[in-house]
C-alpha positions as CSV (number, residue, x, y, z in Angstrom):
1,X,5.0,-81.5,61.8
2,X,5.9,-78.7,64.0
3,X,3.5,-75.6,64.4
4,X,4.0,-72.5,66.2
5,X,1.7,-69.2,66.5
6,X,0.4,-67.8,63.6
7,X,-0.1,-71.6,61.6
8,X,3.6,-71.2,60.8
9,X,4.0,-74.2,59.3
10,X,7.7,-75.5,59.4
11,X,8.3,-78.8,56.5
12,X,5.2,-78.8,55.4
13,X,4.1,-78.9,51.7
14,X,0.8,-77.9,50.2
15,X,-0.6,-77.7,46.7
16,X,-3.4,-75.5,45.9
17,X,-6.1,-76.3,43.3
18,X,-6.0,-72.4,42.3
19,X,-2.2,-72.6,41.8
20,X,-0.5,-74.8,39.0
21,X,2.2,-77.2,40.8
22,X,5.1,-75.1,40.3
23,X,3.9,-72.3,42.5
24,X,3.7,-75.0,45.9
25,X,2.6,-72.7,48.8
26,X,6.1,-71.9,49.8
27,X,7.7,-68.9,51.2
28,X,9.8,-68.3,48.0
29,X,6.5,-68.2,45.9
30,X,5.0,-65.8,48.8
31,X,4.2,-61.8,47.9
32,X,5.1,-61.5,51.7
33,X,8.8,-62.5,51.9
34,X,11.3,-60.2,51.0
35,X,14.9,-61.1,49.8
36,X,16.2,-58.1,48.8
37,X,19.3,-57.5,50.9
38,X,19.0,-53.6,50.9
39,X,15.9,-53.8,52.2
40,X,16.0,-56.5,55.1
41,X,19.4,-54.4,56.2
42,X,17.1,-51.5,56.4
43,X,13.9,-53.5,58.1
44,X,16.9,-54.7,60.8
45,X,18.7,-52.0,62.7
46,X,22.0,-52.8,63.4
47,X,22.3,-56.0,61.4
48,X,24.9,-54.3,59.7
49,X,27.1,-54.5,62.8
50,X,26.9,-58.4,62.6
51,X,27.5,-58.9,58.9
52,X,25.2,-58.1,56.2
53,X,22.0,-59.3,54.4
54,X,25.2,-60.1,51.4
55,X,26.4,-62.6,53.0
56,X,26.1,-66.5,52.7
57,X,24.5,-66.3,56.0
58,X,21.2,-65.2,55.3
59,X,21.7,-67.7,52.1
60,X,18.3,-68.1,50.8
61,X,16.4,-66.9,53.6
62,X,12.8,-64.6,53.4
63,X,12.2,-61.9,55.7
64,X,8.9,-62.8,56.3
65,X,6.4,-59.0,56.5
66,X,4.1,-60.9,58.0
67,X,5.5,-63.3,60.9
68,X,8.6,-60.8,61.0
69,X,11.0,-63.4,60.7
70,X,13.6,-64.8,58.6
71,X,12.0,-68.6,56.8
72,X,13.4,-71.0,54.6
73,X,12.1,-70.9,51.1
74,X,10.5,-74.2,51.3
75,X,8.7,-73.2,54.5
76,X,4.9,-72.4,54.9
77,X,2.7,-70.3,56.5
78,X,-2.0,-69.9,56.5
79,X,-1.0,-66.1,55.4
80,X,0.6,-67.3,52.4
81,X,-0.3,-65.4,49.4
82,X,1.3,-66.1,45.9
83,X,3.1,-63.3,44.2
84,X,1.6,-63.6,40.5
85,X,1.1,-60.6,37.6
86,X,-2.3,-59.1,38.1
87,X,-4.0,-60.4,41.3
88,X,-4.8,-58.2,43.9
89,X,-3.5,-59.2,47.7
């Protein structure tokens, strides 16, 4: 298991007792990634000169608001929050 700064967390898999299984403590269940491509081409200056947050590229790839980086929707992170109706982050 790799880690880098920031308990980024890369192939791991956690379960929460909080959570039921099908919200794993993944990036793609995280209020902090963003996947909307309008808004990561905005975040990213100039990544429109390269492509674009369209394309196959980015694939299923977060941009992470809190470790400002793209992640894998599997990956996970100690700043992980779940996105759920009604609780407060």
């Amino acid at each position: 298991m790799n880690t880098t700064s920031r308990g980024f967390l890369q192939g791991a898999s956690f379960a929460s007792p909080e959570l039921p299984a099908s919200l794993a403590l993944q990036c793609a269940n995280c209020i902090h990634g963003d996947h909307d491509p309008a808004s990561i081409e905005r975040a990213i200056a100039g990544l429109v000169a390269f492509g674009s947050a369209y394309g196959s590229s980015i694939a299923d790839s977060l941009l992470c608001m809190v470790l400002d980086r793209f992640v894998s929707p599997g990956d996970c992170c100690s700043d992980f929050a779940p996105k759920q109706a009604g609780r407060q982050v």
